[in-house]
C-alpha atoms as an extended CHARMM CRD file, in Angstrom:
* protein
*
        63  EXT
         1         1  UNK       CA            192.9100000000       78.2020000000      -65.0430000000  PROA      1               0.0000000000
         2         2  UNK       CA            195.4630000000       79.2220000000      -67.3890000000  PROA      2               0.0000000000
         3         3  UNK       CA            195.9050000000       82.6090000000      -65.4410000000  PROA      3               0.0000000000
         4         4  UNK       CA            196.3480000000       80.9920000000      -62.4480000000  PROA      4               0.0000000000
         5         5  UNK       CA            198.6700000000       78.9700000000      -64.2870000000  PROA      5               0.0000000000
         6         6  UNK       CA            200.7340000000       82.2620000000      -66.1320000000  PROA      6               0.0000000000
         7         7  UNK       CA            200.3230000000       84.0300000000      -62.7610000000  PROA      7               0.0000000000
         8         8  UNK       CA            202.5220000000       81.1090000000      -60.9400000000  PROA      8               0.0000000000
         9         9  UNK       CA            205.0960000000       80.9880000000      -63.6700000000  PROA      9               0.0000000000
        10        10  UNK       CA            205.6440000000       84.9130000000      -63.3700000000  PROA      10              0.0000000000
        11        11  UNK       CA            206.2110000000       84.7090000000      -59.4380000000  PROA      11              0.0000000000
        12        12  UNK       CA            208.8300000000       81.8480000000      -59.6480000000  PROA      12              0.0000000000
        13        13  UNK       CA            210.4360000000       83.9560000000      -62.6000000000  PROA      13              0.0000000000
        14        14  UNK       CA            210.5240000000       87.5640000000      -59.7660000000  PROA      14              0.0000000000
        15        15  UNK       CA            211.1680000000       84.9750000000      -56.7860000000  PROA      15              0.0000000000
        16        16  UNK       CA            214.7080000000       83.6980000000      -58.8320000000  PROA      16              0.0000000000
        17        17  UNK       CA            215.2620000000       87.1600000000      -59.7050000000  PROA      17              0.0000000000
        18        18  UNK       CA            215.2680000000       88.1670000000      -56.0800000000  PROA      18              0.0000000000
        19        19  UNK       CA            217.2160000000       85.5600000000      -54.4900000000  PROA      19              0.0000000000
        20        20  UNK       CA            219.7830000000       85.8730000000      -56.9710000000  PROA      20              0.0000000000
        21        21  UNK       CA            219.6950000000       89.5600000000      -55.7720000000  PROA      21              0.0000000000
        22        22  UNK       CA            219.5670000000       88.3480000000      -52.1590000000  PROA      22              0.0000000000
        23        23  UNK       CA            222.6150000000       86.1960000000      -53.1470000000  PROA      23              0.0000000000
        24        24  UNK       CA            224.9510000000       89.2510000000      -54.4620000000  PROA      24              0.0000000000
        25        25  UNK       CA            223.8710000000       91.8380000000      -51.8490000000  PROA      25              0.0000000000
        26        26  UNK       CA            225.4210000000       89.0390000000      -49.4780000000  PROA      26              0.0000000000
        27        27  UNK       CA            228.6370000000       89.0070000000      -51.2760000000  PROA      27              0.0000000000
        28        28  UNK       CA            228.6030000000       92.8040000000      -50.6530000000  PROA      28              0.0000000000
        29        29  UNK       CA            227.3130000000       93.1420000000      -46.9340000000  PROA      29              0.0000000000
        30        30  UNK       CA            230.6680000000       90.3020000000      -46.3830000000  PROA      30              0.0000000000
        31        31  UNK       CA            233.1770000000       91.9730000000      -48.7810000000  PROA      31              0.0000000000
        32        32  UNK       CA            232.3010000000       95.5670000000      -46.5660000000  PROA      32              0.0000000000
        33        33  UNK       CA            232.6670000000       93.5100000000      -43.1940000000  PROA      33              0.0000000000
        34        34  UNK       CA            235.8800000000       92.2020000000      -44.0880000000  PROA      34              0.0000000000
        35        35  UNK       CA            237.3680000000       95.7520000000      -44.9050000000  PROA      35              0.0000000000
        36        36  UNK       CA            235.7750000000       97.1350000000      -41.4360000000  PROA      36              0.0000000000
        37        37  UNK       CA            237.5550000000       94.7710000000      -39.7740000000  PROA      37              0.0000000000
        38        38  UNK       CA            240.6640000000       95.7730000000      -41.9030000000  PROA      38              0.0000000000
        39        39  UNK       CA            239.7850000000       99.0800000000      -40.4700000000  PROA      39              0.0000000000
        40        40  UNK       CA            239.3560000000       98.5820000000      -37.3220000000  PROA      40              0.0000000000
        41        41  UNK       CA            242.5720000000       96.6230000000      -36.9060000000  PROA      41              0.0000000000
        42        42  UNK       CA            244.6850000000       99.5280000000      -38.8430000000  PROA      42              0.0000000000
        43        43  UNK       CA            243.2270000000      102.0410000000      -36.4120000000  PROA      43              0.0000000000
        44        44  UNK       CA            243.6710000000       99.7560000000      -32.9950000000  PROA      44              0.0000000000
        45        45  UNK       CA            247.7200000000       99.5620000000      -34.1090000000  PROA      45              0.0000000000
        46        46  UNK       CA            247.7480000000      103.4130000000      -35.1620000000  PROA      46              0.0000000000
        47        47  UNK       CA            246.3560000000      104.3010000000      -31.8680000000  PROA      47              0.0000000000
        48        48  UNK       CA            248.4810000000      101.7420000000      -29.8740000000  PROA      48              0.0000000000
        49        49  UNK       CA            251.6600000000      103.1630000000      -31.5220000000  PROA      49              0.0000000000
        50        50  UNK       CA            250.4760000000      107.1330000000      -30.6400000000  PROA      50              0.0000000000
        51        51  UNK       CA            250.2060000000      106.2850000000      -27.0100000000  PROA      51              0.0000000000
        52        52  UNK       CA            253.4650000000      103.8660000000      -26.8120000000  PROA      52              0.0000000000
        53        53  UNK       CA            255.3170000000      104.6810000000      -29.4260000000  PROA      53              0.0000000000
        54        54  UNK       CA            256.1760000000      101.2070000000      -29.7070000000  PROA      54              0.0000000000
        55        55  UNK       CA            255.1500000000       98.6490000000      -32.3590000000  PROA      55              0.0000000000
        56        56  UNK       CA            252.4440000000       96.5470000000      -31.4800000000  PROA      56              0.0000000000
        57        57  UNK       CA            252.2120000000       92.4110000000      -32.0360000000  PROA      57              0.0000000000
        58        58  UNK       CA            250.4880000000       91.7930000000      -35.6510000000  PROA      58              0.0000000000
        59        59  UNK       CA            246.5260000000       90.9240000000      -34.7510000000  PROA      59              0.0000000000
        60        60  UNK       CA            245.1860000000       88.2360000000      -36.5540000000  PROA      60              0.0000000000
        61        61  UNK       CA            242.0430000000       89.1330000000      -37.9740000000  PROA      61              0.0000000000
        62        62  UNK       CA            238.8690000000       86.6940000000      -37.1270000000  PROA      62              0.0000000000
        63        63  UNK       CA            237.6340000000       84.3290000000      -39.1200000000  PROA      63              0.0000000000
């Protein structure tokens, strides 16, 4: 019984480990999407100027 018991107690302890982990590698996959779509936006103006020569309207990024 107690096993059972100790063996519960250590998966809730790994299972709050890991969604904290979940939690951060979140943060991360949303901090590099936001700086691809910095990216992307730099490189659609760059190109738009190289085959105009002419500045291009500021894009809003999406939300």
């Amino acid at each position: 019984m107690w096993d059972a018991i100790t063996t519960v107690i250590k998966m809730n302890d790994k299972v709050e480990r890991m969604a904290a982990t979940i939690i951060t590698q979140q943060q991360k996959i949303e901090g590099l999407t936001e700086r691809v779509i910095r990216l992307e936006t730099a490189l659609e103006i760059g190109l738009a100027r190289n085959r105009s020569g002419k500045v291009p309207p500021r894009i809003e990024p999406e939300e």
